[in-house]
Every structure is written in C-alpha cells, then in structure tokens.
N, C-alpha and C positions, 0 to 999 in steps of 0.2 A: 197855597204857598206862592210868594212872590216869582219866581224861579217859573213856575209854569205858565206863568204871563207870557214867558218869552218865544214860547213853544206854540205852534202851531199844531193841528189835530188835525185825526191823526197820527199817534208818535208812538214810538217805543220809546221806553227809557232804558238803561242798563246801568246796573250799579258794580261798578268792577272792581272794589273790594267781595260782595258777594261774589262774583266770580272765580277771583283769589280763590277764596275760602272754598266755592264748589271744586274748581280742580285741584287742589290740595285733599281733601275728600279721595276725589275719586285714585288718588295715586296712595293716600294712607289705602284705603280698600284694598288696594291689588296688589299691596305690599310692596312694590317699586314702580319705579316709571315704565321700566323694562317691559313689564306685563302688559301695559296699557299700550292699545290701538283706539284712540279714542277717533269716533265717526264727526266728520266736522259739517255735517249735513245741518245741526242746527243755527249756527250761528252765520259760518258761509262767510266770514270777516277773516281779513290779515290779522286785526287785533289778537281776535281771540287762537289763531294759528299762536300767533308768538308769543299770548302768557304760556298756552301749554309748553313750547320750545322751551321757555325760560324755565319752566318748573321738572325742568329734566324730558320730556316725553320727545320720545325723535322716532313715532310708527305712527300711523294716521289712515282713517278711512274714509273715501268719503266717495259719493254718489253719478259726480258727473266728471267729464272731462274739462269741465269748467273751475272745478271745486277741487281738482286733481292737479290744476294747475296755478291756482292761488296758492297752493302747499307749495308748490316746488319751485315756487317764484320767491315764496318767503323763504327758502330753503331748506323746507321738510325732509332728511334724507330717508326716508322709508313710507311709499306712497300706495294702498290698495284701492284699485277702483272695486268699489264693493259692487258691480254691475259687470256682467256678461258685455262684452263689447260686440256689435255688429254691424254691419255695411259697413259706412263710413267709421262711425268711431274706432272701426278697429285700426286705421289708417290715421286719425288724429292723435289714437293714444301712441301710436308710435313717431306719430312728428313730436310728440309734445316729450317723449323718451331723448329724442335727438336732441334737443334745444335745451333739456337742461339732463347733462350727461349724469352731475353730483349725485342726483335724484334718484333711491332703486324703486322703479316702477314695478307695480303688479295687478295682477285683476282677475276676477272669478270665473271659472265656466264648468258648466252642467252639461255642454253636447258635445260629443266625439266629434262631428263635420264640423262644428264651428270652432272648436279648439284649434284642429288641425287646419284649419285656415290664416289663424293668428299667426298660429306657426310659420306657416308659408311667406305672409307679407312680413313678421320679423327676419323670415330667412332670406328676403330677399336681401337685405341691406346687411347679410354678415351681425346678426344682431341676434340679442336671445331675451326674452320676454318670462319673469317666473308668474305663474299659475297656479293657481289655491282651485281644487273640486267645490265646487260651491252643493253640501250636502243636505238635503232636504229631510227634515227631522219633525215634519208636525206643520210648519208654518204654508207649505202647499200655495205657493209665493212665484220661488226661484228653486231650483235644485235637483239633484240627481238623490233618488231613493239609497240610501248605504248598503248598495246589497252586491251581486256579482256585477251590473251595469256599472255602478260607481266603481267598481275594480278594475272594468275592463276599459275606463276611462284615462283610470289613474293610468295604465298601463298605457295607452296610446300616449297620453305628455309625456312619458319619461322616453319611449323612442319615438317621439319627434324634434323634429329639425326647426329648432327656432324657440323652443319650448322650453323652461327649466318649472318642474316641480315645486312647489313654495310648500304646500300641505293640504291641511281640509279648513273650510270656510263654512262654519254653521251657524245658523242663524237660527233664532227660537223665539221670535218678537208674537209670537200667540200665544205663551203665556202672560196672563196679565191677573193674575187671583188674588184679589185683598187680602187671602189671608197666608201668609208668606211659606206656612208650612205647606200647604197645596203647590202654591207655585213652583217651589222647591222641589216637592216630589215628584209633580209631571214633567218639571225641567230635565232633574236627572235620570227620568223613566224615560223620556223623549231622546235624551242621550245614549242609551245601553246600544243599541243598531252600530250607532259612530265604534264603539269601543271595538262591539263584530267584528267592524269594516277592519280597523288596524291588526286585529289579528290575521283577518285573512291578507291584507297586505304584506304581516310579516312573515306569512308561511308560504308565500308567492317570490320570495326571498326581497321584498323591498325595505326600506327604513321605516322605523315608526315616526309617523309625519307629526309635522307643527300643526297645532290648532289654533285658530282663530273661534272663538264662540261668543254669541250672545247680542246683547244689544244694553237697554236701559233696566227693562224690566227685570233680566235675568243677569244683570252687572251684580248684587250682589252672591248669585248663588255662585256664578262662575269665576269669581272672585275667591275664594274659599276653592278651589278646584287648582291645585298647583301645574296640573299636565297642560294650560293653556293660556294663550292670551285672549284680552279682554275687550270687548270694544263699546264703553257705556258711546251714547251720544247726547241726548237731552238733558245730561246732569253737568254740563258744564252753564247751561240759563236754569235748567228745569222747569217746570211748570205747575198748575193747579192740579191737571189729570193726572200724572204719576204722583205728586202729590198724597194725593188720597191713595191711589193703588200702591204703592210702593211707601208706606209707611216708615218701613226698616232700612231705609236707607238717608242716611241725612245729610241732606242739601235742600238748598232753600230757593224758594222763585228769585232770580237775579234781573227779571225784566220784568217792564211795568207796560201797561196800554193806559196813555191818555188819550183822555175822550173829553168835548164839551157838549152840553143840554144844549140842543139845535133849535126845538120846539117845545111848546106843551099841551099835545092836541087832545088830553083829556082833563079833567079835573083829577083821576088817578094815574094816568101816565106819563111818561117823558119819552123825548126822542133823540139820541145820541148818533154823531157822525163815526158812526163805528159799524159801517156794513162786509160784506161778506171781502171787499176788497182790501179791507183791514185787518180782518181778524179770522184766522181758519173756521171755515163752517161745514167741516165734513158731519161734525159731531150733530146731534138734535138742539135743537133750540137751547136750553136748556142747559148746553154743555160745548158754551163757547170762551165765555168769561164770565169772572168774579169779579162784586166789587168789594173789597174787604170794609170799608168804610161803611158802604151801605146793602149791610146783605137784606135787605128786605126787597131791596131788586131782581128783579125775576122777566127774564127775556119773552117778549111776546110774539115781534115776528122781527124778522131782517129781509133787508134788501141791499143792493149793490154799495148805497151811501150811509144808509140809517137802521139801527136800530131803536126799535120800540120796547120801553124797560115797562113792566108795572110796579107804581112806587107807593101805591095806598093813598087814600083821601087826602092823609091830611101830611102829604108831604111838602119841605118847605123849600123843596128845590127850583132853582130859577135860571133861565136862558142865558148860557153864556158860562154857569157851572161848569169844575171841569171835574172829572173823576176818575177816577185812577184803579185799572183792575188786570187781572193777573190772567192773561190765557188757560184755555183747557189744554191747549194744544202751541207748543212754541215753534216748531218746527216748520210747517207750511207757514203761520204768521209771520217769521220773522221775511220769510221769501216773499215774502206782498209787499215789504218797504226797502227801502233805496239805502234808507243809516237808521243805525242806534244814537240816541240821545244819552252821550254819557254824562253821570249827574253822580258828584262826590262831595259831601258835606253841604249836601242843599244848595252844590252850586252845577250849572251847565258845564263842564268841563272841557268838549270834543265830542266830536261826533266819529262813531265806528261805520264806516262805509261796509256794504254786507254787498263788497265785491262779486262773492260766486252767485248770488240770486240771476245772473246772466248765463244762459244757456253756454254762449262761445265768448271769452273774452279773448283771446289771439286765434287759438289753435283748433 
C-alpha cells in the first residue's frame, strides 16, 4: 500500500478503531466499567489512557512510577501501582501522591518491614497511602502465600500509621492452557487458599476485602466471578500469543509490525530490519512474529538489527519489500518504540507517543 511508503521501519502501526472495539469488549465482559482495572503496562500512551476514560473506566493499573504518572496527568482518578514499592520509589510514589492530590494512589505489598516503612514515610507528611496484600496463588513471582503470614500482614496495614487497607491483589498470569476448560479449573482451584484467607480474616473480626484478580489470560474466568475486580492488560492491542491461547476471548490484534526486505543473502532466504530491538524476543525463535500475508515465513535467526526469514526457493520477494506482521508478544514490543503509527481507512492519521516506555518522566 501507498500509505506505507511514508513510513519508515521499523514501526508499529495501531488501528484505533480495533482498539474501540477491544475495550468495548473488555467492559461488555466484566459487565461494567466499574469492574475493570485494566493494567496500562501494554500500550504505555496518554491515547490509549483516555479512550478507556472515555469508555467509562476511572481504575487503572499499571507497572511503574513512570506509567503511574502518565495516568494521573491524564487524570485517572483511581491509580494501582501493581509493584511493591522500595528504597527510592517508595519516596517518588509519595511525591508523585502530592503533585496530583485528584489522584487516589495505591500499591501492593507482600512484606511486613517494608509495608511498615511506607507507612512511616507517608506518615511523615500527615498522609495516608491504601494497600492491596499482594497474594501469591501459583504464579511464585511476587506475593505473600494466603495462609496465617498473609493474616498477620493484613493485620500490621490496618494498625499502622500512614496505611489504609485497600484489600487483596492477586495475580495468576501462570495460567496460560489452550484449552479454556483447564485454565478455568486451575484458575479457580488456585483460587480456593484466597477464599481461606477472607474467612479467617472475617473471624479475626476484620471486613471482607475488595479483590483485585487476574491479568489477560484469566480476564475471562474472573470476569464471570462477581466478588472482584478485573484487571485484563494485553486485550486492549492484544496479540498473536494470546491469540492462540486464549481463543474464548474475542479481541483482535490492534497493532501491526512493519518491516522492509533489507537483503537477500540466500537464494531461499530474506533479511528483515526487525531485530531483537524491535520486537520482544524473550520467546524461541519461532515465536516472535507472524506474517499473515506470508505464512510460509519462518524465522531463522535474529540479531540486534535483522532478522533472517526462510521463504522457500522460489520466493518472489525483493529488497526494499515491506511486510506487515503481528507480534507474539505486545507488551515489551511496544516498550522498544518511541510512538504508534496510527493509520485509519488506509490513511497515516497521528502518531500515539508511548509516553511511559521512560523509566522517570518528572517524579
């Protein structure tokens, strides 16, 4: 297409009608906006902060103190840092508390001495900070086991000074089973411990707490679960990898990867400027991108700038090609570029700056 002439490689593209359509999705699923805490780790842009705003959602989660504060610049009023805060950060997430007052900040923690530290440095300034137990259910990540430790936790936030109680924070991003009845089962067998916890909480005489659960993978099970909120992330672009694993869920790739043929250093191969700086390559070879145009492409090796495709003998592709293909993986990828290329009825539209991919942008 004419349109990609103008584009330099490479690029993301984003089509933000499919974006529309995926967060509209993800708010039919959860049956309101209310429910949803959608994690803005994938996308990282003001943009996409403010279709969800627009489409009702005002809870949000997201990763850094960087990403914590593109929310609450755009004026997200309900902010989780989905991260244990320590040394420093815990001293930025409270400058950045000050500076936009609108804002109710909060953020997760799994250790008694470092909870009660937050504490302290909120308490020094007359300030109080809420705290989600960040509960460890399987994913052996982040978290505190839901057993008496995770009690005697909850109990040190509720008398400490600087501290208010938000609920439990659980996370279950290890299930991942293609086939939805499994994932299903081990999500809410991985769950049954949480439920434990709340009883003994409530025979300890405390409140039965808010829950946060879940991620992309287990967005629909926990979705169908009315005692919590939700927090998909990836289904606001989605990808090829949930793609395939997450079948029953429908949303559709929103972001493209252009690439152009850089070389052709075999008779059966090609070389595309699309290396590990471009496109997340935690995954095997194998399982970094798609090219839906030309699936006979099959990744050979990468390096920093290039990718090596095998494209068969008698391929008729030539230097300077551009090709257009769909990550495994959206989330670290979109954090390697600077902006989204947005492109609406075959035309360049705007460009989405992907603001938080910056460690510190004030605070």
């Amino acid at each position: 297409m004419e349109i990609y002439s103008q584009i330099d490689t490479p690029a993301l593209l984003v089509n933000p009608d499919i974006v529309s359509a995926n967060i509209a999705e993800m708010v039919r699923m959860a049956g309101n906006a209310d429910r949803l805490r959608p994690h803005i780790k994938t996308h990282k842009s003001a943009v996409g902060i403010r279709m969800m705003l627009n489409a009702g959602i005002t809870k949000f989660k997201c990763a850094t103190i960087a990403e914590a504060e593109l929310l609450a610049s755009n004026k997200a009023p309900d902010v989780l840092l989905a991260h244990q805060p320590v040394g420093p950060k815990i001293h930025r997430l409270y400058e950045l508390s000050e500076a936009f007052p609108e804002t109710k900040f909060s953020c997760i923690v799994d250790d008694i001495e470092n909870a009660a530290l937050i504490g302290i440095i909120f308490d020094e300034h007359s300030r109080k900070i809420r705290v989600f137990a960040d509960i460890n259910v399987g994913m052996n990540r982040t978290g505190i086991s839901p057993d008496e430790r995770a009690l005697d936790l909850i109990k040190q936030i509720h008398s400490a000074n600087g501290l208010v109680f938000g609920g439990l924070h659980v996370y279950d991003g290890q299930h991942r089973q293609p086939d939805f009845s499994e994932r299903e089962k081990a999500c809410d067998n991985a769950f049954e411990p949480v439920y434990a916890l709340i009883e003994m909480m409530q025979a300890a005489g405390l409140e039965k707490p808010h829950i946060i659960a879940g991620g992309s993978p287990t967005f629909s099970i926990h979705a169908n679960r009315p005692d919590r909120e939700c927090s998909p992330g990836t289904n606001i672009f989605w990808d090829y990898g949930y793609s395939q694993i997450c079948q029953e869920q429908n949303f559709t790739p929103a972001v493209n990867i252009l690439t152009r043929v850089i070389s052709l250093p075999a008779k059966n191969r090609i070389c595309v400027d699309l290396g590990h700086k471009a496109v997340a390559a935690e995954n095997e070879i194998s399982k970094r991108v798609v090219f839906p145009d030309h699936p006979q492409l099959k990744a050979v090796s990468q390096s920093e700038e290039h990718l090596v495709l095998e494209a068969g003998a008698d391929h008729t592709i030539r230097v300077g090609d551009v090709l257009l293909g769909i990550p495994y993986h959206i989330c670290p990828t979109v954090a390697l570029h600077e902006g989204l290329n947005e492109i609406k009825d075959g035309r360049l539209t705007g460009i989405w700056e992907i603001e938080a991919r910056k460690r510190r942008i004030s605070y």
